[in-house]
C-alpha positions as CSV (number, residue, x, y, z in Angstrom):
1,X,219.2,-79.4,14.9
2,X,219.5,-77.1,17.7
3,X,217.0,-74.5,19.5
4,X,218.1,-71.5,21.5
5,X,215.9,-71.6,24.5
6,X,215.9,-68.9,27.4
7,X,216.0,-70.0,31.1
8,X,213.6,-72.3,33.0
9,X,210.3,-69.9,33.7
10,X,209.0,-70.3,37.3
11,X,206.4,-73.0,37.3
12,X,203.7,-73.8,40.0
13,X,203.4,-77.1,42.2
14,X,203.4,-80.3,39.6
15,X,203.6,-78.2,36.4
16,X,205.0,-77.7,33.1
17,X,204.8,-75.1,31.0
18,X,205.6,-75.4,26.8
19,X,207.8,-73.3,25.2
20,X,208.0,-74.3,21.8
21,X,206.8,-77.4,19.5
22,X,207.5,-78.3,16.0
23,X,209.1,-81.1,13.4
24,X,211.9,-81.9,11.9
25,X,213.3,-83.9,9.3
26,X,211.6,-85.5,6.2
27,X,210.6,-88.7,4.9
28,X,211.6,-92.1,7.3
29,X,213.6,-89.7,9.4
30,X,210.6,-87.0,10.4
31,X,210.6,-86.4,14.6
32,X,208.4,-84.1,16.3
33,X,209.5,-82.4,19.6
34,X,208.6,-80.1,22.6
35,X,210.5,-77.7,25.0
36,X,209.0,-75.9,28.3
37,X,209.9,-75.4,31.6
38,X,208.6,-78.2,35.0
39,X,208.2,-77.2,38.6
40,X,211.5,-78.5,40.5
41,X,208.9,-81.6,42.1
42,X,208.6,-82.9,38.2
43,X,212.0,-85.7,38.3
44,X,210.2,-87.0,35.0
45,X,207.8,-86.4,32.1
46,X,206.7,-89.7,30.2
47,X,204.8,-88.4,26.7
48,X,202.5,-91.4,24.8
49,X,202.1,-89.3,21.3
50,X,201.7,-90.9,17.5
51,X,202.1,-94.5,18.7
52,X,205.2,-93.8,20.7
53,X,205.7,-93.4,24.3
54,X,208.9,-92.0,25.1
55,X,210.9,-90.2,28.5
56,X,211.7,-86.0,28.6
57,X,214.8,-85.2,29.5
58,X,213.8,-83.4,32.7
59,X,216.9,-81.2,33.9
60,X,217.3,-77.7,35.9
61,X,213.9,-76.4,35.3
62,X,213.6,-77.4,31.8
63,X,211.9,-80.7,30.1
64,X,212.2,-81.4,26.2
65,X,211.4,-84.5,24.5
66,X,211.5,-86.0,20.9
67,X,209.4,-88.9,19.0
68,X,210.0,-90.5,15.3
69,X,207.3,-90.4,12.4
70,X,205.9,-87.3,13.4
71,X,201.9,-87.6,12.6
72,X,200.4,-85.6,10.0
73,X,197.4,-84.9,12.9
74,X,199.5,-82.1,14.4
75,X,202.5,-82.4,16.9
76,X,202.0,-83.4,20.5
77,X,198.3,-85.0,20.5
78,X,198.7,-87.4,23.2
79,X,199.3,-87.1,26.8
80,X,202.2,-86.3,29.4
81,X,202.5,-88.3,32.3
82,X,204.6,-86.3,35.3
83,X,206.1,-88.1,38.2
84,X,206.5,-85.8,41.2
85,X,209.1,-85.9,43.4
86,X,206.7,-88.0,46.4
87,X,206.2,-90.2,44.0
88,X,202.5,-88.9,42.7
89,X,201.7,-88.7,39.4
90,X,199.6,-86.2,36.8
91,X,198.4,-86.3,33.5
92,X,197.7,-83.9,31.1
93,X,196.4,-84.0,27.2
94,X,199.2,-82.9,24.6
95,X,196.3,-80.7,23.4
96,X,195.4,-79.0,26.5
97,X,198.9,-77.5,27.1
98,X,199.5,-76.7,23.4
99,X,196.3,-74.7,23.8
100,X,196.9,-73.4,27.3
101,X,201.1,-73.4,27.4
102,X,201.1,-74.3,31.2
103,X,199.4,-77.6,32.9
């Protein structure tokens, strides 16, 4: 699967923004994923959702991660962990930016 995407948006100090969630697949091989755009201090994004934790790729503005057995409960429940560049870190409930789009 692929997902046209436009350029990384401009994101404040230690934030990401989403662009776009969803699912994939079907039976053993179901994934849920996310897209958005990270401030250029976020080097890494490490997302604990449906049992999994897993690393974004974080690259040029952008972030996008993916996780097996997507959850009937709804895509991208669980938290994102960001490590800043001075080695500081934030989290943020999957909920919260699904709801809000920037964290």
């Amino acid at each position: 699967m692929t997902t046209s995407i436009g350029p990384a948006a401009e994101v404040p100090y230690g934030r990401i923004t989403l662009d776009t969630l969803g699912a994939g697949g079907s039976g053993s091989a179901e994934y849920g994923y996310a897209v958005g755009s990270a401030g250029s201090e976020v080097k890494r994004i490490t997302v604990r959702d449906h049992g999994h934790t897993v690393q974004a790729t974080v690259d040029s503005g952008r972030w996008t991660v993916w996780w097996p057995d997507r959850d009937p409960g709804g895509p991208l429940t669980g938290t994102l962990t960001l490590i800043l560049a001075d080695g500081t870190t934030r989290t943020v409930g999957g909920k919260a930016l699904v709801k809000h789009k920037v964290m």
